[in-house]
C-alpha positions as CSV (number, residue, x, y, z in Angstrom):
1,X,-4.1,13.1,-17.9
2,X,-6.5,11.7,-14.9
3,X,-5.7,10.6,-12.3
4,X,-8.1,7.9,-10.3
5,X,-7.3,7.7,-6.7
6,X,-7.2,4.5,-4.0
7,X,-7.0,4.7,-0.1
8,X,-8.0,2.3,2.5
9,X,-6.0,0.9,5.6
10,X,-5.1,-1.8,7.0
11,X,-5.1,-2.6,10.8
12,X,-3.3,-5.5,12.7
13,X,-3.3,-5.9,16.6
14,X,-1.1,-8.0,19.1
15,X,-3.6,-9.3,21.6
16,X,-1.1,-11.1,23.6
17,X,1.4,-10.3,26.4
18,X,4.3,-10.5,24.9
19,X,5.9,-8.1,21.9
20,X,5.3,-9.6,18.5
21,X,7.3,-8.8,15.2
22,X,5.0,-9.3,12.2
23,X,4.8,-9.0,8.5
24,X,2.6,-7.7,6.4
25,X,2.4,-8.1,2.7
26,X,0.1,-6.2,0.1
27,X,0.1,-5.3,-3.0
28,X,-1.4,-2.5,-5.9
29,X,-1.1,-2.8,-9.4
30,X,1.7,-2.8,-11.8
31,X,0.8,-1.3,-15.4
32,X,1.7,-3.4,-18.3
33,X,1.1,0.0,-20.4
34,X,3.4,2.3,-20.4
35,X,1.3,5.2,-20.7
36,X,-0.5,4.3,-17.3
37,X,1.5,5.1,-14.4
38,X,0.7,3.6,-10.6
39,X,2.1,5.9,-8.0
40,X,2.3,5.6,-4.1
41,X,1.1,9.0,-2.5
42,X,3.4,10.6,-0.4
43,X,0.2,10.4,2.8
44,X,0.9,6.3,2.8
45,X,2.2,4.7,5.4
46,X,5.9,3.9,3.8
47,X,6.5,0.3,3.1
48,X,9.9,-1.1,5.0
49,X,9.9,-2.3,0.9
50,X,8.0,-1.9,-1.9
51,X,8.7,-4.1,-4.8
52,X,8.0,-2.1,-7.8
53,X,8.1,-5.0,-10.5
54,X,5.1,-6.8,-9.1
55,X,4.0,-4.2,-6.7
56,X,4.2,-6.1,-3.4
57,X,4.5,-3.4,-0.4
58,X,6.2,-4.8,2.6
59,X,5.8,-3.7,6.1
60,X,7.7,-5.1,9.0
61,X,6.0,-3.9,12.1
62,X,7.0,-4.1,16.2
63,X,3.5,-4.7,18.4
64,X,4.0,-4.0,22.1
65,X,1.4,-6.4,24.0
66,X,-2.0,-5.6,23.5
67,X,-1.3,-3.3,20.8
68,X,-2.5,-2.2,17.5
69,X,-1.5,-0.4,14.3
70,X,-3.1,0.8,11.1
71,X,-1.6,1.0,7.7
72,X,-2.8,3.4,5.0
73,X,-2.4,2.3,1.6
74,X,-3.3,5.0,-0.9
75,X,-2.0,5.1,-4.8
76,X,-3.0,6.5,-7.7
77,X,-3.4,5.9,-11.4
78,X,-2.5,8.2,-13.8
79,X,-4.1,7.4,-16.9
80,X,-4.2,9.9,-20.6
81,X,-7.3,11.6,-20.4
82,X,-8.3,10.4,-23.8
83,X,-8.5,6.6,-22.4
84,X,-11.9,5.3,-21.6
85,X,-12.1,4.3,-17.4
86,X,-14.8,1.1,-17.0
């Protein structure tokens, strides 16, 4: 098989003076084959929840004041080596 890799972050600040709990929602794909697999890598940032059915990653996040935090999403998708990647 191959294997086709994804990474980038995401980055959220509190820019006022006062603690803030936030949310943040994102989601990677979900294969409707089931020879295709979609895999978290173990480097992501965990998810408080990740909702493998339609692939929503949840993070609930504390900011002090003035604040700020990145998220690294990174997956990959193992495909058969014989299927054609456009």
């Amino acid at each position: 098989s191959k294997s086709l890799h994804h990474r980038y972050t995401i980055q959220v600040g509190n820019w006022t003076n006062r603690k803030q709990k936030i949310r943040i929602l994102e989601n990677i794909p979900v294969s409707q084959v089931q020879e295709i697999k979609v895999r978290l890598s173990p480097g992501a940032t965990t998810p408080s929840k990740h909702n493998k059915a339609d692939g929503i990653l949840r993070w609930d996040v504390q900011l002090n004041p003035r604040s700020k935090r990145v998220l690294l999403v990174e997956y990959f998708v193992d495909i058969p080596k014989d299927y054609v990647v456009r």
